[in-house]
C-alpha positions in Angstrom: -8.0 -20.6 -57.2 -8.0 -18.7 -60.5 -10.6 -20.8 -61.5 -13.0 -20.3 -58.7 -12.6 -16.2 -59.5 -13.2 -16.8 -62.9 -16.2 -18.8 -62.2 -17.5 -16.4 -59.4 -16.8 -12.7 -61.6 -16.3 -13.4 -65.5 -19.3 -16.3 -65.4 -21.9 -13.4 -63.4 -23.6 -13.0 -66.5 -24.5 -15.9 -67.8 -25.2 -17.0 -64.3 -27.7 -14.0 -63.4 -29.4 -15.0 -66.7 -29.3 -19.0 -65.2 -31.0 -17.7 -62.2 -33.9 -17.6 -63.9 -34.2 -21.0 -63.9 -34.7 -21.7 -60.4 -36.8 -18.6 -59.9 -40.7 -18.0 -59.4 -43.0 -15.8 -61.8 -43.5 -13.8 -58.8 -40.4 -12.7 -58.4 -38.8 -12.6 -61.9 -41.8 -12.5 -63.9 -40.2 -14.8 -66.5 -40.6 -18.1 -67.7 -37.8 -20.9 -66.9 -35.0 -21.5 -68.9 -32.1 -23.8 -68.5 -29.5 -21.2 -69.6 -29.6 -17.8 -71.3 -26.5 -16.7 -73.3 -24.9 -13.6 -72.6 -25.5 -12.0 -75.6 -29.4 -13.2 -75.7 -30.0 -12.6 -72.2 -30.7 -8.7 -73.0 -32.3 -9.1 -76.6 -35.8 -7.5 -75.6 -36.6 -5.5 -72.8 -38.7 -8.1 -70.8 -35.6 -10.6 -71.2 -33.2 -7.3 -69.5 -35.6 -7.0 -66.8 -35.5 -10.5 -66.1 -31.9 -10.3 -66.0 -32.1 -7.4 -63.8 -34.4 -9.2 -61.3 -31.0 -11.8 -61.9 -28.6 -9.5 -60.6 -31.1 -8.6 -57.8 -31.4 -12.4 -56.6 -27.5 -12.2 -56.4 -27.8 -10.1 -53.4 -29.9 -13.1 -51.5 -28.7 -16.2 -52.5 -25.4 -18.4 -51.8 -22.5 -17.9 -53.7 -21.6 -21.5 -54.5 -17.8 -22.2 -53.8 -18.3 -20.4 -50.6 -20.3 -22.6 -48.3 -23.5 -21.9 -46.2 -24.1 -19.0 -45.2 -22.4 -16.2 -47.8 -25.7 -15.5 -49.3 -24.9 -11.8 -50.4 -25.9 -9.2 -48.0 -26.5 -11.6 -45.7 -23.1 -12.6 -45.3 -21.9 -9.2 -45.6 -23.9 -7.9 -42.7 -22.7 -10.6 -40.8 -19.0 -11.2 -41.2 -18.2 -7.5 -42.0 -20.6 -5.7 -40.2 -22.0 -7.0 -37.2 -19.6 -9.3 -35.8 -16.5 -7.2 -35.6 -18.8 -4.2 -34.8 -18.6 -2.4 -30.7 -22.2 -3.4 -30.6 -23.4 -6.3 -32.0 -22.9 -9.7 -29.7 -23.5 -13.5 -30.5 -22.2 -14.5 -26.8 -22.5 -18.5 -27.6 -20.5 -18.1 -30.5 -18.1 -15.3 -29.5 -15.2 -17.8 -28.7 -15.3 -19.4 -31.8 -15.8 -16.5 -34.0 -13.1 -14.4 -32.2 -11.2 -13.9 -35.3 -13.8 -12.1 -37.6 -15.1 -10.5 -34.4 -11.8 -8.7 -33.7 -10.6 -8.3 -37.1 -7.6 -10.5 -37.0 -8.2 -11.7 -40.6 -7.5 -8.5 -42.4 -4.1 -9.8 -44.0 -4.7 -12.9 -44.8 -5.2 -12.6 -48.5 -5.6 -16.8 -48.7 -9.0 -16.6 -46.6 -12.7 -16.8 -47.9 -13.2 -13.9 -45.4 -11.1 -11.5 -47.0 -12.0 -12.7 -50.7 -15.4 -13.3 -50.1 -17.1 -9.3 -50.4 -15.0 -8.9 -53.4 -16.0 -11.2 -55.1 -19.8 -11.2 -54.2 -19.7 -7.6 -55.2 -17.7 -8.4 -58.4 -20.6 -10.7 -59.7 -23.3 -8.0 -58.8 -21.1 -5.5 -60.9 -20.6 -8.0 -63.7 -24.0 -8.5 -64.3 -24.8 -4.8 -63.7 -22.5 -4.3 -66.6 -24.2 -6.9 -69.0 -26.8 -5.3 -68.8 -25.4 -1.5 -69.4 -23.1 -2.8 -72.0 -26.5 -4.3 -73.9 -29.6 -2.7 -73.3 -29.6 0.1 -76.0 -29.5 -2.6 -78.3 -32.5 -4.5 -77.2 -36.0 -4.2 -78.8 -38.8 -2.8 -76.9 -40.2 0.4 -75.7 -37.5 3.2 -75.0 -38.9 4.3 -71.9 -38.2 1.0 -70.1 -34.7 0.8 -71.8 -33.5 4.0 -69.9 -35.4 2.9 -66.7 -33.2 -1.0 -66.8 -29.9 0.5 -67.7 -30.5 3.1 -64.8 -31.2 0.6 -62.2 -27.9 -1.5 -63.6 -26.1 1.8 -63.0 -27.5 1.7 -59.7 -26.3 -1.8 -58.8 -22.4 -0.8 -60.1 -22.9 1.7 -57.7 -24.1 0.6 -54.7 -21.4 -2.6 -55.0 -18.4 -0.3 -55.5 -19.6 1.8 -52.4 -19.4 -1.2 -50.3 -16.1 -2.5 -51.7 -14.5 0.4 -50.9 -15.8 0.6 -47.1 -14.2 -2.9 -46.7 -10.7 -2.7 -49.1 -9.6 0.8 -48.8 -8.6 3.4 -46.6 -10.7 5.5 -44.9 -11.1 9.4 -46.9 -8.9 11.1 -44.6 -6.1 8.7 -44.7 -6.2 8.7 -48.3 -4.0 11.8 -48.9 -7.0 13.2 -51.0 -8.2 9.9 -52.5 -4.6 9.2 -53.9 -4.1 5.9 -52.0 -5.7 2.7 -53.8 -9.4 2.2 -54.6 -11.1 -0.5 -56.9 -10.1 -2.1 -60.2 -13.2 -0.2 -62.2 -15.0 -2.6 -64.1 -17.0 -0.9 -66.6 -18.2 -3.5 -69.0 -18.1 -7.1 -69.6 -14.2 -7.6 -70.1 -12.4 -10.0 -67.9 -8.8 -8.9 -68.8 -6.0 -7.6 -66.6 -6.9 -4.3 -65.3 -5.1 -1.7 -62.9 -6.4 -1.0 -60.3 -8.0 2.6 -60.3 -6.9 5.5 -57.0 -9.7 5.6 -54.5 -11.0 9.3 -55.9 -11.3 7.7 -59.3 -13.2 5.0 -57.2 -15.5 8.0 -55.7 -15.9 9.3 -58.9 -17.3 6.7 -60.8 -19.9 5.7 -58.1 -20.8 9.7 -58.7 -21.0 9.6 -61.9 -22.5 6.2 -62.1 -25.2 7.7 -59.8 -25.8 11.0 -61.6 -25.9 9.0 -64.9 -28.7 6.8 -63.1 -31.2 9.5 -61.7 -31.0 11.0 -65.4 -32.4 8.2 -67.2 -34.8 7.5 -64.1 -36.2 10.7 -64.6 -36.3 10.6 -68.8 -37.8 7.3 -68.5 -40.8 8.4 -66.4 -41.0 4.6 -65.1 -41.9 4.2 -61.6 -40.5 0.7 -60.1 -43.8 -1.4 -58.6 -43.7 -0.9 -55.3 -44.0 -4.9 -53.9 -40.6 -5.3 -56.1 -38.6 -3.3 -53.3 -35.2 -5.4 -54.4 -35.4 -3.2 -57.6 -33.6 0.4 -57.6 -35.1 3.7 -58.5 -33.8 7.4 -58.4 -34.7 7.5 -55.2 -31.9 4.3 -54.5 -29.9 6.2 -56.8 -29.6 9.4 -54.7 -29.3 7.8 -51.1 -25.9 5.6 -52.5 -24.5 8.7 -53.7 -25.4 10.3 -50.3 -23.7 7.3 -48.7 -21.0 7.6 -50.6 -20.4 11.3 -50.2 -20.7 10.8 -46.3 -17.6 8.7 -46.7 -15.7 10.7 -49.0 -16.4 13.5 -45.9 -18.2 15.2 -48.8 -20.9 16.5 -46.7 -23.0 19.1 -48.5 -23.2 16.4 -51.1 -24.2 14.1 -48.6 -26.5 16.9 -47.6 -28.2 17.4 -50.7 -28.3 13.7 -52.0 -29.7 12.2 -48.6 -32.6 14.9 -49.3 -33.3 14.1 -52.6 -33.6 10.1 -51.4 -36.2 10.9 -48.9 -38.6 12.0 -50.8 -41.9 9.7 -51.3 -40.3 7.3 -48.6 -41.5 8.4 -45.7 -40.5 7.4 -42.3 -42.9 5.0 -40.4 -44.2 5.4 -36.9 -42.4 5.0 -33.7 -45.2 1.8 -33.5 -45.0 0.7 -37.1 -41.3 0.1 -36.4 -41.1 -1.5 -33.1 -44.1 -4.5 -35.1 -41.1 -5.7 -36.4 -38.5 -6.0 -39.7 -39.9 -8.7 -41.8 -41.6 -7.1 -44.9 -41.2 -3.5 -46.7 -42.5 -0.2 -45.1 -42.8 2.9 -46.2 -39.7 3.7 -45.5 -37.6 1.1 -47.6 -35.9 2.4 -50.7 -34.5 -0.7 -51.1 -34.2 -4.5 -49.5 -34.6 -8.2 -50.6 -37.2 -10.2 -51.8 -38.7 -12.2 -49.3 -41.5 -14.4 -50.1 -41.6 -18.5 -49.0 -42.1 -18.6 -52.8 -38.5 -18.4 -53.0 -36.9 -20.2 -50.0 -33.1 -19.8 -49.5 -33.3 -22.1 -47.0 -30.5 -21.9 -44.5 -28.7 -19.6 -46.1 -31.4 -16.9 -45.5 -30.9 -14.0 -43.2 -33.5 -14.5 -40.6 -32.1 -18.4 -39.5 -29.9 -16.8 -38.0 -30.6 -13.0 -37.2 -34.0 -13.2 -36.6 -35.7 -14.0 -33.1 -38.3 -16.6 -34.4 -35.4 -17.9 -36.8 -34.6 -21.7 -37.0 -31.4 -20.4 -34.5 -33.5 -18.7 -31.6 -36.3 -21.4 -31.5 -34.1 -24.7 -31.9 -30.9 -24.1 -30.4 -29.1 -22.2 -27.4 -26.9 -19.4 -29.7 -30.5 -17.2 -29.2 -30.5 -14.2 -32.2 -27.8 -11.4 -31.2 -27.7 -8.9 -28.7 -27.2 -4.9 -28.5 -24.3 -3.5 -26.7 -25.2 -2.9 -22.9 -23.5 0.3 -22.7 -25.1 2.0 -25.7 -28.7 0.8 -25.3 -28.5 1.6 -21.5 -28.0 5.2 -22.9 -31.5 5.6 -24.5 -34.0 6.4 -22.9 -36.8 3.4 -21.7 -39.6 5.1 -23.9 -37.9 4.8 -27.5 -39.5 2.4 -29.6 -36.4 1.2 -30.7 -35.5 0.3 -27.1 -38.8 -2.0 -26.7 -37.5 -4.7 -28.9 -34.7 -5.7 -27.1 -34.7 -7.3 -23.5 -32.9 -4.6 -21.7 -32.7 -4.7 -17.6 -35.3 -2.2 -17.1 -38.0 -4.2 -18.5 -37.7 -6.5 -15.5 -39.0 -5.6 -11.9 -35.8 -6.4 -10.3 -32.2 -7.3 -11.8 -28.9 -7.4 -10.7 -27.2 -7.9 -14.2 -23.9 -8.6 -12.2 -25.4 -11.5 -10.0 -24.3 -14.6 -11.8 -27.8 -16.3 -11.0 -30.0 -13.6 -13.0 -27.2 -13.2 -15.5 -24.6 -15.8 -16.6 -21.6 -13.7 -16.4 -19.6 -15.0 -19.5 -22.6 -15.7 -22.4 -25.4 -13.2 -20.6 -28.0 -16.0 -20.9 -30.8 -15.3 -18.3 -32.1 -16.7 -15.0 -30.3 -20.1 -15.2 -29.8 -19.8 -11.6 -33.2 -17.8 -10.8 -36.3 -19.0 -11.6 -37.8 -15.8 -10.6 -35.7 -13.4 -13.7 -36.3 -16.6 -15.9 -40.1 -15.8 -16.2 -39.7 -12.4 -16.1 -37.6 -12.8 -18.9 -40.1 -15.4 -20.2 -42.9 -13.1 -20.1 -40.9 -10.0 -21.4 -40.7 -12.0 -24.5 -44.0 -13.3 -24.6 -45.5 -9.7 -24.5 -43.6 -8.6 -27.5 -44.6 -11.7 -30.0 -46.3 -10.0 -33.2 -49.6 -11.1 -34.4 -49.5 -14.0 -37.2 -45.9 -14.7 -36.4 -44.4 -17.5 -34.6 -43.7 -17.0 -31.3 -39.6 -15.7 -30.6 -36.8 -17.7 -28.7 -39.2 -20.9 -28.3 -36.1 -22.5 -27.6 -36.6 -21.0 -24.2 -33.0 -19.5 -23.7 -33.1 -15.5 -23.4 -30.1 -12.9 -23.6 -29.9 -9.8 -21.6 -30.0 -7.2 -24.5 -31.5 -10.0 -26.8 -32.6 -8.5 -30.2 -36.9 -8.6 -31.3 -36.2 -6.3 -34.2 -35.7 -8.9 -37.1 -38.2 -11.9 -37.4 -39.3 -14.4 -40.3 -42.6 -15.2 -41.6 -41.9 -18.9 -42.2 -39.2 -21.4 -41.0 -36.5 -21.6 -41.4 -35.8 -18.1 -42.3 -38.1 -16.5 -44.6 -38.0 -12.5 -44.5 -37.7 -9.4 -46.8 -34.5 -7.8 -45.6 -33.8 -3.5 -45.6 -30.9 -2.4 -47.4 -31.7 0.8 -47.8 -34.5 2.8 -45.4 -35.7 6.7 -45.4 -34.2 6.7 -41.6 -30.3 6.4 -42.7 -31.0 9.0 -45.2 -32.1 11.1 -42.0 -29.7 10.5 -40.1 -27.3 11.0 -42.8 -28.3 15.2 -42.7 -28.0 15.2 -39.1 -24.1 13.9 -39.6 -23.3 16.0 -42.8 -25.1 19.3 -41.1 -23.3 18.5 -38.0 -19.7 18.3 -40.0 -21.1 21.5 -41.6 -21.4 23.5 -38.2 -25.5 23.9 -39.0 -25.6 22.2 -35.1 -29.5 23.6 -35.2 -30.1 21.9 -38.5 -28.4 18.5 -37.0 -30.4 19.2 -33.9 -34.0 19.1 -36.4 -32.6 15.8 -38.4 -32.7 13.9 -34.7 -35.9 15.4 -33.7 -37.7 14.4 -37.2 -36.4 11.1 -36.8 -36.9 10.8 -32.8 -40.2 13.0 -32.0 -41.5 13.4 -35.3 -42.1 10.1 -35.8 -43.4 9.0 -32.2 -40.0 6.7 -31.6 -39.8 8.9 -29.1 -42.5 12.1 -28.6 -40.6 13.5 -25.6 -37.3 13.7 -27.3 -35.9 17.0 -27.7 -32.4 17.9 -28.3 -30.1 20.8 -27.1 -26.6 19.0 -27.4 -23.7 21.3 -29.3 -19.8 20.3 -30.3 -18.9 16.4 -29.2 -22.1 16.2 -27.3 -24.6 16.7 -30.1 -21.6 14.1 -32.5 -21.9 11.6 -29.8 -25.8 11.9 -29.7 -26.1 11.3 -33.4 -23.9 8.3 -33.3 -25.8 6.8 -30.7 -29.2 7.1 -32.4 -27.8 5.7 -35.9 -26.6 3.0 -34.0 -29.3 2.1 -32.6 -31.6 3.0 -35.5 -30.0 0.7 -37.7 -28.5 -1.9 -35.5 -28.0 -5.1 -37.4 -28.7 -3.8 -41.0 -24.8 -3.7 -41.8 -23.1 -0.5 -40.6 -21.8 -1.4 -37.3 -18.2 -1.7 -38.2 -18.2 0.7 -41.4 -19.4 3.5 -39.2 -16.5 3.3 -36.4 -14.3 3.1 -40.0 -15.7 6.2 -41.2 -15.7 8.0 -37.5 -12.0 6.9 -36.9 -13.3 5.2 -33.7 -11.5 2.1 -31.7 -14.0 -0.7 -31.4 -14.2 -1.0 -27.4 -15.7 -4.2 -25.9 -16.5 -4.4 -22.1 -17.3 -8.1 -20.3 -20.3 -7.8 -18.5 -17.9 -7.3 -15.0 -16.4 -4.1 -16.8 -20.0 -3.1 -17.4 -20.7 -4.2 -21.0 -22.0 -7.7 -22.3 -19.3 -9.0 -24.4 -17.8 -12.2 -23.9 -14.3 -12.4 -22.4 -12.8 -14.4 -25.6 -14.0 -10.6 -28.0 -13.6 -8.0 -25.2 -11.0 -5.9 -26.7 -10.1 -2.5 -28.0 -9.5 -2.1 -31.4 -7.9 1.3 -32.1 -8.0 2.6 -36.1 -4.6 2.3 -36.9 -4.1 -1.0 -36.2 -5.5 -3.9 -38.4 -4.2 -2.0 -41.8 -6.1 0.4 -40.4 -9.5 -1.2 -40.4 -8.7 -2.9 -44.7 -9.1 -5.9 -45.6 -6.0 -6.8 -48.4 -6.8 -7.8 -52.2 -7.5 -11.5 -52.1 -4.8 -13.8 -53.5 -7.5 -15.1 -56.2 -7.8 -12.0 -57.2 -4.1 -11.4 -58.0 -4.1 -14.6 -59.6 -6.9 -13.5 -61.4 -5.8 -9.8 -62.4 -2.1 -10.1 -63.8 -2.3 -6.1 -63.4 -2.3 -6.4 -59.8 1.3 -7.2 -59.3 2.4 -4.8 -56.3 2.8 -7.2 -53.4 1.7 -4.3 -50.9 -1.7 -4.3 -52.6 
């Protein structure tokens, strides 16, 4: 096992700098090479930017020793996010997937589901920190220098804020940040190291982040705007928001959130129910996503997207929203449109087994009559220039139309980071603040403001106004990989209802999950890693 960790972390380097290899001009700008040492790899600026563009194609493609499927972020929204969220469902699959949907894998340190985010995240830092631990010695202009080693900063960042949502405690059971955080890997080193608290952890995403927006902003280099997988001050300020909302740090999730907003504005109620399949406006930060560079079945949208190879060749259709929660938004929100909720039909009874199959929630497979409503439902959504969704011809009550691909099997740009979160990050932190009226304004910029929903005012106070703001990030962001992290950070239990207890789950993942249970909500340090790190030698790690 040692071997595959040292393949997978203390190889990132030299294999961000392989990637160029297999990559097109359009994305890295580079010509191929077979293999870049690690030491030439950042010997003139154009050579660190292709590297950087390196540690960016990390994010999409598979990780080797782990199988189809863990492509990066992919993989992470997924297995970590979606599946054992309250609202997320992928009904065909449910039974099998029971484990990672209801967190029973938390302590097994031996599986590739516990080991596999660290050591994703681990290679994205590692090449991060080639780059930081080289750049000021390449040759080229000064400018671009700073604005490289700021977006590297930026990666480090943005990878130890995930780790920690997945392999510590939550802030307030923490004692202050005094429980265990991350091994901090600062440069290229692949030595035993101890691992660091978790307010050490905090810390250094800060400072890693403050470091970041100051060379941004001495650089004077603005990131081309097609090359969205590429992070600016802008990505820089919204992890440091995100990271302060979990640290329960809110006016600096206040402040940071505001800073990230600015010159991403959020699109139209209509721009956003067209679909997520390329950049808006709106994204700070996603994946590249041109068929120039397929990842094949390993991408995102074969499985998560409703004209993916998954929805239009099989039966497992694209993922569903929970019942409960979208039931509770109003039928005008854009958001709502792209799903195929019960009020879009002209008469339902989701508890009639004919209309709705009780355990998966396919439709009409005993009613001809809600099988072309559903049928047509779908058929009115399609976007122009796309291929048609669900051509398999099997449709899920509270079946997703959000994420779709722009060529088979799965091609798509994917969001990581969107003006929206940021907004809804201020409505949480000013809520936690007790400025109510201010958290009141965040919903109604995001809701009214930006036609989602023109009618939607908001007059909620104390758990009311909490709840409200939970629901709309919810469904905001459904499927971009919060799900499970927020309940974490809320201290929520994961409640799943079968459609005869008025939800849409099926019976095999219908379960409460309260936060104390599970290692509260932690996945363990991986074995390999132990193996790995000699440091690590306290068997309650």
């Amino acid at each position: 096992m040692k071997r595959i960790i040292n393949y997978i972390m203390a190889g990132t380097f030299v294999a961000a700098s392989a990637l160029l290899a297999s990559c097109s001009e359009d994305y890295l700008n580079t010509s191929p090479s077979e293999s870049v040492e690690s030491e030439n790899a950042v010997g003139t600026v154009t050579n660190a930017y292709n590297t950087l563009n390196g540690v960016a194609k990390c994010m999409t493609t598979q990780q080797a020793p782990y199988g189809q499927g863990y492509s990066g972020e992919n993989a992470i929204y997924r297995i970590y996010e979606s599946m054992p969220s309250q609202n997320y469902n992928y009904n065909r699959y449910a039974a099998g997937w029971a484990q990672v949907h209801n967190q029973m894998l938390h302590t097994d340190n031996t599986r590739k589901y516990d080991s596999y985010a660290w050591a994703y995240y681990y290679q994205v830092i590692t090449g991060a920190n080639g780059i930081i631990e080289t750049i000021d010695k390449a040759t080229g202009d000064e400018k671009q220098k700073k604005f490289i080693k700021a977006a590297a900063l930026t990666f480090r960042a943005y990878s130890y804020e995930k780790l920690i949502r997945y392999y510590c405690y939550r802030w307030q059971d923490s004692n202050n940040g005094a429980t265990r955080g991350m091994p901090l890997r600062l440069d290229t080193s692949n030595g035993d190291l101890k691992i660091s608290t978790l307010a050490e952890t905090y810390a250094q995403i800060y400072k890693d982040c403050e470091e970041a927006v100051k060379l941004f902003t001495e650089s004077g280099v603005k990131r081309n705007e097609a090359e969205v997988w590429i992070p600016t001050a802008n990505v820089a300020h919204a992890v440091h928001a995100r990271a302060a909302l979990n640290k329960q740090d809110y006016a600096t999730a206040l402040a940071q959130a505001k800073l990230a907003e600015e010159g991403y504005p959020m699109v139209s109620g209509a721009d956003y129910a067209a679909g997520f399949y390329k950049p808006s406006s709106e994204w700070l930060l996603g994946s590249y996503g041109s068929d120039k560079e397929q990842n094949w079945y390993w991408a995102f949208g074969v499985q998560d997207a409703c004209n993916g190879y998954y929805a239009n060749n099989t039966d497992c259709g694209a993922g569903t929203i929970g019942h409960e929660l979208i039931t509770r938004i109003p039928n005008n929100d854009a958001r709502k449109q792209m799903f195929i909720t019960a009020d879009k039909f002209r008469n339902i009874d989701i508890t009639n087994k004919d209309q709705v199959n009780q355990t998966y929630g396919i439709l009409g497979m005993g009613d001809d009559n809600v099988y072309a409503q559903a049928d047509s439902i779908v058929k009115a959504h399609s976007l122009p220039g796309l291929e048609a969704p669900y051509q398999a011809g099997v449709f899920y009550l509270d079946g997703q139309m959000k994420f779709w691909t722009t060529a088979q099997p799965g091609v798509c740009y994917v969001p990581f980071i969107r003006t929206s979160e940021m907004k809804l990050i201020e409505a949480e932190a000013n809520y936690f603040l007790g400025n109510e009226a201010a958290a009141q304004q965040a919903l109604v910029d995001l809701n009214a403001g930006t036609g989602r929903n023109e009618s939607y005012t908001c007059t909620k106070t104390g758990k009311d106004l909490f709840n409200e703001i939970k629901d709309y990030r919810e469904v905001e962001l459904w499927g971009e990989g919060f799900g499970w992290s927020d309940y974490k950070r809320w201290n929520l239990p994961i409640v799943r209802k079968t459609f005869a207890q008025g939800g849409n789950a099926h019976p095999a993942v219908a379960v409460t999950i309260n936060p104390d249970e599970v290692n509260k909500w932690t996945w363990v340090i991986p074995q390999n890693e132990k193996d790995f790190n000699g440091a690590l030698t306290d068997e309650k790690l």
